[in-house]
C-alpha positions as CSV (number, residue, x, y, z in Angstrom):
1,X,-9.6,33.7,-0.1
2,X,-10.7,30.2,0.7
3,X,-8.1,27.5,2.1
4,X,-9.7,24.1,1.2
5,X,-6.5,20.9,2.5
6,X,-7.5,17.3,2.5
7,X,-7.8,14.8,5.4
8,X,-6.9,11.4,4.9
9,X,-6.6,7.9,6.5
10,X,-3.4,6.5,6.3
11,X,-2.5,2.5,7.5
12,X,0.6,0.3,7.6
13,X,0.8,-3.1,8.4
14,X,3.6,-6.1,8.8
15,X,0.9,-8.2,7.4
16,X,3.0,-11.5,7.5
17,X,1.8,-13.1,4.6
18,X,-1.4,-13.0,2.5
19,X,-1.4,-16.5,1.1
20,X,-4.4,-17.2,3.8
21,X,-7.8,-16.6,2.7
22,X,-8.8,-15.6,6.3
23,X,-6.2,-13.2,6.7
24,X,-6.9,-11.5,3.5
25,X,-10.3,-10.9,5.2
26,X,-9.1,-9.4,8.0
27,X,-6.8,-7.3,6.3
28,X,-9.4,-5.6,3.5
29,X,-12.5,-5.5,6.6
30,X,-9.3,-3.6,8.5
31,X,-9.0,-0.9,5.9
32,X,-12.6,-0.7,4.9
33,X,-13.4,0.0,8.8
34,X,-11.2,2.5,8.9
35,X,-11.9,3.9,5.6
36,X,-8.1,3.7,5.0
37,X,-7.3,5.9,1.3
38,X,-3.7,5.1,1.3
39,X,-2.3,1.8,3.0
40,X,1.6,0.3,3.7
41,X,1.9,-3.5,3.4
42,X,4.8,-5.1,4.4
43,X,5.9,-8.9,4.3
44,X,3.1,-9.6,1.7
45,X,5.8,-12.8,1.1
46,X,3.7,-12.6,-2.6
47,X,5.4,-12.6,-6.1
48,X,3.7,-11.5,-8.4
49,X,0.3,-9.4,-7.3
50,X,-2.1,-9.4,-9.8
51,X,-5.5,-7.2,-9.6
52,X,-7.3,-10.5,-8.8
53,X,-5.1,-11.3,-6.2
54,X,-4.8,-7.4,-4.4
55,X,-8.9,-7.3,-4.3
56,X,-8.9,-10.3,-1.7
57,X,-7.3,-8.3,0.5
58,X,-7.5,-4.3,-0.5
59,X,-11.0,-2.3,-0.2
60,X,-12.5,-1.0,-3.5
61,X,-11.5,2.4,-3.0
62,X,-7.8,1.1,-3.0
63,X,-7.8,0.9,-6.0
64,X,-4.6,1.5,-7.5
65,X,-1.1,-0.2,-6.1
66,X,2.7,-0.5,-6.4
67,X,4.3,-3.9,-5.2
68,X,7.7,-5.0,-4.8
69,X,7.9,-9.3,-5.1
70,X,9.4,-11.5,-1.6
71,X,12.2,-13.1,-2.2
72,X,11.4,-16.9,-1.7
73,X,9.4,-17.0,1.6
74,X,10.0,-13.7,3.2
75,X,9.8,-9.6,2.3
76,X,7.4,-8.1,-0.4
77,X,6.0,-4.7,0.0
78,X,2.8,-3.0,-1.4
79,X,1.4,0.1,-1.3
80,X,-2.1,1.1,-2.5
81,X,-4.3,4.6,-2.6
82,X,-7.4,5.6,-4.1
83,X,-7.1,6.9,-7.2
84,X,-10.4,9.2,-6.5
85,X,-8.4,10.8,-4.1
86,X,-4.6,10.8,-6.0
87,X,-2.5,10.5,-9.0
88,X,0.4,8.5,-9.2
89,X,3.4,11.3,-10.4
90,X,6.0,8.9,-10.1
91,X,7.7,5.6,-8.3
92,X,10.7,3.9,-7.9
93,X,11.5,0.6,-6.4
94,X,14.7,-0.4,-4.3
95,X,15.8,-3.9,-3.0
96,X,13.9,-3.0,0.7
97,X,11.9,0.1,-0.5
98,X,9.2,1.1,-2.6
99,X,8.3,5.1,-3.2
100,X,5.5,6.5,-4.8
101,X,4.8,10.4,-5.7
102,X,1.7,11.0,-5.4
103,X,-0.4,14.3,-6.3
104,X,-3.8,15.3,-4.1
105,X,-6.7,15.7,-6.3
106,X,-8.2,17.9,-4.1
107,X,-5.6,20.3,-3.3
108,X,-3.0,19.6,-5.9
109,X,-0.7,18.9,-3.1
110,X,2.2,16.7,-4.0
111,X,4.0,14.1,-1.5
112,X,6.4,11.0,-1.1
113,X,5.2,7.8,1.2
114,X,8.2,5.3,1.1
115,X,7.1,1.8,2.5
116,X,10.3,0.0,3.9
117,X,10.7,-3.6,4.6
118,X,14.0,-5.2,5.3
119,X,15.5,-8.5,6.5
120,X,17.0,-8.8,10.4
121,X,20.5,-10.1,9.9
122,X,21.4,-11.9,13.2
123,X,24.7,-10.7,14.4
């Protein structure tokens, strides 16, 4: 009997905002460096990602994304894969959260990744 599991590359980042051209660079060169296959953004502070917008800043093998929208200047989450690699099962999005379910193509493996973003309240 042969055992085959999959190895992957796995990245999360407070980004900060990806309104910058130059930081959109850094970001995707990040990722493509480390051959990232499924990435966490957090305080994208975007509304509103379209596919034009997410390939200025994701690799091509990230292919495939969830996003939640910022709220005016601050929050917004996004989390991409490579749809070579998995299959989107399921997601659901929460005020600070995002989840996706996502199935391994390779060993038919089946996982959660929540990416989490919330505001700091000053006390």
């Amino acid at each position: 009997m042969t055992t085959t599991t999959m190895s992957f590359s796995f990245g999360c980042w407070n980004v900060r905002g990806l309104g910058d051209l130059i930081k959109c660079d850094l970001v995707r060169d990040t990722f493509v460096t480390n051959c990232s296959d499924i990435v966490l953004l957090k305080e994208t502070k975007l509304s509103n990602v379209t596919r034009y917008k997410a390939q200025t800043f994701l690799p091509h093998n990230l292919d495939t994304f969830i996003h939640l929208d910022a709220v005016g200047a601050s929050g917004g989450l996004l989390t991409a894969w490579n749809s070579r690699k998995f299959k989107l099962i399921s997601s659901s999005q929460h005020t600070f959260s995002c989840s996706v379910h996502l199935d391994s193509e390779l060993d038919s493996k089946q996982f959660w990744i929540t990416n989490v973003y919330g505001p700091a309240f000053k006390r």
